[in-house]
N, C-alpha and C positions, 0 to 999 in steps of 0.2 A: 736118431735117438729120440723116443720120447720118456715122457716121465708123466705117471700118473700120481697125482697130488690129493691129498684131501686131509681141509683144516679146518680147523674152529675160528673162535674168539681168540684162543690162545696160542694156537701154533699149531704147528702139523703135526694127524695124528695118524696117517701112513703113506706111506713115499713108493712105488714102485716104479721102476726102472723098465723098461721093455725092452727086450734084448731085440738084436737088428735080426728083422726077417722072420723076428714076433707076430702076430696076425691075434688082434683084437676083436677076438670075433665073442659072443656070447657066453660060449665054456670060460673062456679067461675070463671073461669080464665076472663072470660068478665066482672065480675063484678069488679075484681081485675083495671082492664083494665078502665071503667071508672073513677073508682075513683082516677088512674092515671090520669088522662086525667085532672080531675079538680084540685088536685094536681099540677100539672104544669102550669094550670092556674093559680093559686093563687100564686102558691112560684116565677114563673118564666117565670112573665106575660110576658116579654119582649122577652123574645124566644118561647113561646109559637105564641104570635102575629105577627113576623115575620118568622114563619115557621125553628126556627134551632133547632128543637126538631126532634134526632133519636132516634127511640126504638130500643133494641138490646135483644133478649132472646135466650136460647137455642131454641133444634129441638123438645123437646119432642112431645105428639101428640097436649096437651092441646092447646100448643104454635102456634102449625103449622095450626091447625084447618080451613075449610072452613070460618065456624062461626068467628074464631078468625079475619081470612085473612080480611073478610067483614065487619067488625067492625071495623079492621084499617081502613081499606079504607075510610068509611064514615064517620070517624073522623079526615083524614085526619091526621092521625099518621106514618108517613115515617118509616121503618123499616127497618137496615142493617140485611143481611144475616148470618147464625150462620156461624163460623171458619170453617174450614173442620177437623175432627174429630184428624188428627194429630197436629193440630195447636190450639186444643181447649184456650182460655184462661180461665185460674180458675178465680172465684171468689178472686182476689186477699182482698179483706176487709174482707174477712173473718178469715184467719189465724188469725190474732189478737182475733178474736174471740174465733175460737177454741182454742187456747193456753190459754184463759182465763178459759176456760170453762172445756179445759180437765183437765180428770182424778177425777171428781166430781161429786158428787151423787146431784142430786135435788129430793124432796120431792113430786115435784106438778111441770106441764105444765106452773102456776104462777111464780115459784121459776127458773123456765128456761128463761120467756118472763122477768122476772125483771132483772137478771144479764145478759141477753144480750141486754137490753138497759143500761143498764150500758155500757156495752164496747163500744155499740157505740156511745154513747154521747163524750166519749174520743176521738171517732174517728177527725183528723185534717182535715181542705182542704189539706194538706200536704199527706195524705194518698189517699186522694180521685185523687188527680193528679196524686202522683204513678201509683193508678188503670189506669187510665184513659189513661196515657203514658204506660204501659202495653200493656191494650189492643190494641193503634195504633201500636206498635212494631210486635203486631200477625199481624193487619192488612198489616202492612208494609213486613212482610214474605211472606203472598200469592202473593201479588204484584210481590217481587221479584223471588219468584218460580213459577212465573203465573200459579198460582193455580185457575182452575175454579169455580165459588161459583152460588149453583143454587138458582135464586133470583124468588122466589116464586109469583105472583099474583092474 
């Protein structure tokens, strides 16, 4: 089971579930990508309207894609570049999760998507700022190792 995630400051502002035998490949990932797109309209009109919306994903290929690139572009979706692979930052919201979840048998792909919304309905802004101050702390390291980051267009 995976689960694609994407939050702010404040909390998450869309959840997708990937059904088993799903295949992540480029079309999903666009479609994933609009539905962000109106997600952030809707939760977070007021950054969306003034343009302080960054996207931030790994390198995979889905991610990196022509297709992908071009689709920012024309939605005008700004996109910070991923860490450099010594400096990756982990999905810090997650642990809570796995700690919930390890060591446990689920039944059904249902019994995984219900107890992982569970955890994260727990999840606090307090958690969400952790991540968030996290991640600037990675960004704050390349900075100061002037680390080069190749910024894709």
């Amino acid at each position: 089971m995976l689960i694609i995630l994407f939050s702010d400051i404040r909390g998450i502002v869309l959840q997708k579930f990937v059904s088993p035998g799903q295949t992540v490949n480029v079309n999903f990932h666009c479609e994933v990508l609009r539905r962000l797109k109106e997600c952030v309209k809707r939760r977070r009109p007021e950054m969306w309207k003034n343009g302080d919306t960054l996207f931030h994903s790994d390198n995979t290929p889905a991610h990196t894609s022509l297709v992908v690139r071009e689709f920012l572009t024309r939605n005008n979706m700004t996109t910070v570049p991923h860490l450099p692979n010594h400096l990756i930052w982990p999905p810090y919201v997650f642990p809570k999760m796995k700690l919930r979840l390890k060591g446990r048998s689920f039944l059904s792909a249902e019994e995984i998507q219900a107890e992982s919304q569970q955890v994260i309905i727990t999840l606090t802004p307090a958690d969400f700022n952790e991540c968030f101050q996290k991640w600037q702390n990675g960004w704050g390291r390349c900075v100061q190792a002037e680390v080069t980051v190749e910024i894709r267009t």
